[in-house]
Backbone as CSV, one residue per row, in Angstrom:
resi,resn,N_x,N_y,N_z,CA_x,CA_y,CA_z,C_x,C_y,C_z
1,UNK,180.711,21.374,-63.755,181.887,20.636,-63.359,183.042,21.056,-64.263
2,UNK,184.343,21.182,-63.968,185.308,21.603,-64.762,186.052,20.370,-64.992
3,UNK,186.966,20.996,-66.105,187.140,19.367,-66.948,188.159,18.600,-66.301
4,UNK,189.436,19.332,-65.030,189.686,19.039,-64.258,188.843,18.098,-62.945
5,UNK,188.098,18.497,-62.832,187.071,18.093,-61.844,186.847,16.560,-62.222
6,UNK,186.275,16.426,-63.604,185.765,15.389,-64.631,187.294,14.259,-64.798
7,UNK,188.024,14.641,-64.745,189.229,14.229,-65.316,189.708,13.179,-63.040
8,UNK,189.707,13.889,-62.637,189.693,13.405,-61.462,188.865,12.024,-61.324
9,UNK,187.849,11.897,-61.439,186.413,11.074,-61.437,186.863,10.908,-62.009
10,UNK,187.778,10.852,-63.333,187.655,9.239,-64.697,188.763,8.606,-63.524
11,UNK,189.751,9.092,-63.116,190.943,8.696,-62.505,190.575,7.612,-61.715
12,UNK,189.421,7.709,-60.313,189.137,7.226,-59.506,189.042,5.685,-59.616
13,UNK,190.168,5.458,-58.486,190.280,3.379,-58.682,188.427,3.237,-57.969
14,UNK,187.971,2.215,-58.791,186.596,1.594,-58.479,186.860,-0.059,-58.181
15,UNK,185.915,0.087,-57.550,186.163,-1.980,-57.476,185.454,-2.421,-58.282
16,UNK,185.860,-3.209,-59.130,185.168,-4.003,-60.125,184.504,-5.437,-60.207
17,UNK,184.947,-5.677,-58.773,184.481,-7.447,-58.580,185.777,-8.232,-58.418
18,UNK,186.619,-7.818,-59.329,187.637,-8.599,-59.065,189.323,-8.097,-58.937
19,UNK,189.231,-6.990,-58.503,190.098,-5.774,-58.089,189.367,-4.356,-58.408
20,UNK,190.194,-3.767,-58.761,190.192,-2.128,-58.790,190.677,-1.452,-60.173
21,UNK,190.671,-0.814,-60.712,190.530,-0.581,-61.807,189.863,1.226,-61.957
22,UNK,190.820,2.134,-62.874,190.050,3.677,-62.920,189.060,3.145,-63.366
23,UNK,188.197,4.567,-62.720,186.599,4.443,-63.524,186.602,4.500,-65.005
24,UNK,187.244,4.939,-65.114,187.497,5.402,-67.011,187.764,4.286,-67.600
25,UNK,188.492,2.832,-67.259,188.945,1.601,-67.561,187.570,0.844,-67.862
26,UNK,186.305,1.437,-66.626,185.205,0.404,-66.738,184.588,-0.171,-68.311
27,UNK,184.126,-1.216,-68.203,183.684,-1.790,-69.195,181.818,-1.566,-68.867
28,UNK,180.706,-1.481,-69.686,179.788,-1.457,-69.849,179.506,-2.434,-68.835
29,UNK,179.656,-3.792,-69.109,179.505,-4.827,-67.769,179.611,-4.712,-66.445
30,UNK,181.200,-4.015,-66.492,181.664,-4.063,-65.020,180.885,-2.283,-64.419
31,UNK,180.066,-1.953,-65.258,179.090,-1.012,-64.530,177.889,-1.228,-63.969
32,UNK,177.482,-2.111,-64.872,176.190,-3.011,-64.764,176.178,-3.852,-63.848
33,UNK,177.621,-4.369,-63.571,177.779,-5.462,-62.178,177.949,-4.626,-61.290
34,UNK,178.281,-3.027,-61.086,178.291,-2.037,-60.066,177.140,-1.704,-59.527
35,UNK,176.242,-1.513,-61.083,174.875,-1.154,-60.467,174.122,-2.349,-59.212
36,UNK,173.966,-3.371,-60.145,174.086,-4.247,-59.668,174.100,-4.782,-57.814
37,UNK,175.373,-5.069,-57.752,175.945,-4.705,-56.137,175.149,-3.224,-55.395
38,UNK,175.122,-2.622,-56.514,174.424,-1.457,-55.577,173.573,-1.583,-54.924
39,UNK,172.677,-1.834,-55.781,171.060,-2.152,-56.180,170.589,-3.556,-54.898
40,UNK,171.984,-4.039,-54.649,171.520,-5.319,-53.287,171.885,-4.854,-52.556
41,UNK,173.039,-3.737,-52.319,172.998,-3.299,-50.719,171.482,-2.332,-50.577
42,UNK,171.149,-1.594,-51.322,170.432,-1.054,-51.248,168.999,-1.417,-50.582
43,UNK,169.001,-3.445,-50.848,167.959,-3.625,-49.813,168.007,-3.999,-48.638
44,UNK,168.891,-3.130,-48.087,169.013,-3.249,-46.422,168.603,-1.901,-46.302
45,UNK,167.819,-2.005,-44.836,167.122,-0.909,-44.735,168.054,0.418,-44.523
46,UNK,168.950,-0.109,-44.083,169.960,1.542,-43.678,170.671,1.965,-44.798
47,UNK,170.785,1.343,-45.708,171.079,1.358,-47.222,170.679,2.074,-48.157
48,UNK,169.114,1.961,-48.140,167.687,2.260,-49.113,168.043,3.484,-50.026
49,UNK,169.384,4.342,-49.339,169.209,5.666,-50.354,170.606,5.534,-51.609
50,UNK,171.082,3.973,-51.689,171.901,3.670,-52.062,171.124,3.667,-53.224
51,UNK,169.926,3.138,-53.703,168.686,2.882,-54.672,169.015,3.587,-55.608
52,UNK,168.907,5.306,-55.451,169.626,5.795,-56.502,170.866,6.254,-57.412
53,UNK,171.898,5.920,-56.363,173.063,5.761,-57.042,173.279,4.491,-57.647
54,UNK,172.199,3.306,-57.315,172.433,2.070,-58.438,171.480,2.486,-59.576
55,UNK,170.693,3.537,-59.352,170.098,3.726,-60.961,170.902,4.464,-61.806
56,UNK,171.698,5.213,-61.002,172.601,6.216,-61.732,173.867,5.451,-62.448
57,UNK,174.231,4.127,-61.962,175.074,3.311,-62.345,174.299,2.751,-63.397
58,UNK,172.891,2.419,-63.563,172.149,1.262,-64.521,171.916,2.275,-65.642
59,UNK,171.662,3.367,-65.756,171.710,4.398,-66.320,172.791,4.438,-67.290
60,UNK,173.897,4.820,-66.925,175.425,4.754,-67.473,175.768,3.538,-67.975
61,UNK,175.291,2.192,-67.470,175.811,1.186,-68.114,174.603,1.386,-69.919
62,UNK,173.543,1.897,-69.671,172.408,1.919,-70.901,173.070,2.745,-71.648
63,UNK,173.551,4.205,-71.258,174.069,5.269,-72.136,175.455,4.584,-72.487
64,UNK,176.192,3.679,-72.247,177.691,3.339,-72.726,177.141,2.065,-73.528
65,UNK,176.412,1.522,-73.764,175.740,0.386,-74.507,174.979,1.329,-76.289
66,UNK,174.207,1.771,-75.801,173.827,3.043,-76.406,174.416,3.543,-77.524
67,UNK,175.956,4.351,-76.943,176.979,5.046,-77.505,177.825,4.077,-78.055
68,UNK,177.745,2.914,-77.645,178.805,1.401,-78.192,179.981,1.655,-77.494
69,UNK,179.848,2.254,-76.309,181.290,2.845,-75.777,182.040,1.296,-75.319
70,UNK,183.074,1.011,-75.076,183.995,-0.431,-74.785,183.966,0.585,-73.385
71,UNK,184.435,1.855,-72.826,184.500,1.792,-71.450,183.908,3.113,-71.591
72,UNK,183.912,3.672,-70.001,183.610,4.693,-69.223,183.893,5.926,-70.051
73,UNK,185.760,5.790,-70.486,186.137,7.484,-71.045,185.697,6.892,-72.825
74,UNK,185.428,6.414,-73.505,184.513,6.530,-74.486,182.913,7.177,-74.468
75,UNK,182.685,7.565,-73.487,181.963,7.972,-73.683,181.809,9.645,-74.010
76,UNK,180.983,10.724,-74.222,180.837,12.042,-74.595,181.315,12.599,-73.078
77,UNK,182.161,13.609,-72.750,182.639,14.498,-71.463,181.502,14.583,-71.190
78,UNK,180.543,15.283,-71.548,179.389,16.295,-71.369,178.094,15.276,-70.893
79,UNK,177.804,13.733,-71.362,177.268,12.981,-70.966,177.551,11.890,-69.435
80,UNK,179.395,12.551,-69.116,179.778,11.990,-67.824,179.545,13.103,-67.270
81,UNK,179.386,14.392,-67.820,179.384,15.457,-66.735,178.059,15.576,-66.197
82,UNK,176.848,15.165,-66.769,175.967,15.249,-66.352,175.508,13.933,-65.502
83,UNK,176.338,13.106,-65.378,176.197,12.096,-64.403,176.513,11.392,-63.135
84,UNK,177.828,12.350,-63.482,178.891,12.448,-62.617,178.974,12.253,-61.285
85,UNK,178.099,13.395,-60.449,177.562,13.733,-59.125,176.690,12.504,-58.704
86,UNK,175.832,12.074,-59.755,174.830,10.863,-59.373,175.367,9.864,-58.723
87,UNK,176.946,9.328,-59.290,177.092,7.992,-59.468,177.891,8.105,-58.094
88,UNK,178.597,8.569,-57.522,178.788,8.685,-56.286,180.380,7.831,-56.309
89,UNK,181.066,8.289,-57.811,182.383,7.513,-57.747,183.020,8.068,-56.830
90,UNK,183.358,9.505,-56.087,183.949,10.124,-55.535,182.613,10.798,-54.174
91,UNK,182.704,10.280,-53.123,181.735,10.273,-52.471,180.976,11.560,-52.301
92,UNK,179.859,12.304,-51.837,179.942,13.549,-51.296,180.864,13.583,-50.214
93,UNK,181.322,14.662,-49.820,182.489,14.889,-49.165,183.626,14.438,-49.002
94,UNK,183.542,13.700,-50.172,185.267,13.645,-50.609,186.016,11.812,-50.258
95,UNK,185.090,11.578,-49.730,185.229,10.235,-48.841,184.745,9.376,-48.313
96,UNK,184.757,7.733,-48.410,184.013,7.218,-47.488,184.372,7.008,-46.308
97,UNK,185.583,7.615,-45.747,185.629,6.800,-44.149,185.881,8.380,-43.687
């Protein structure tokens, strides 16, 4: 991923529960409440492959707890770069609708 690429994805407004907010703003919590939400759509059956992008979120909330990070861009580039693709801040293909 190039650091442009990476830098895009911190940018990305996420919903946090109670608006929107860059991913880079997130707090350890408000990832954990992402995973979270994930992790319940995920048990609808047309859902089910949502499963691992809420681990990839529960994941990131452990590694930013971990690192003592307060948000998202505290954390190491190289530890969002390798997570990056998982978490599905920026959809495959660019979009959800």
């Amino acid at each position: 991923m190039t650091a442009a690429g990476l830098d895009r994805i911190l940018a990305e407004p996420v919903h946090t529960g109670s608006g929107y907010k860059p991913f880079r703003e997130m707090s350890a919590a408000e990832v954990e409440s992402r995973a979270e939400e994930l992790a319940g759509a995920a048990e609808v059956p047309a859902m089910q492959r949502m499963a691992a992008v809420a681990s990839a979120w529960h994941g990131l909330a452990a590694a930013m707890r971990t690192a003592e990070a307060a948000t998202v861009a505290d954390l190491d580039r190289g530890e969002l770069e390798s997570r990056a693709d998982r978490l599905h801040v920026i959809p495959p293909g660019g979009s959800f609708l």
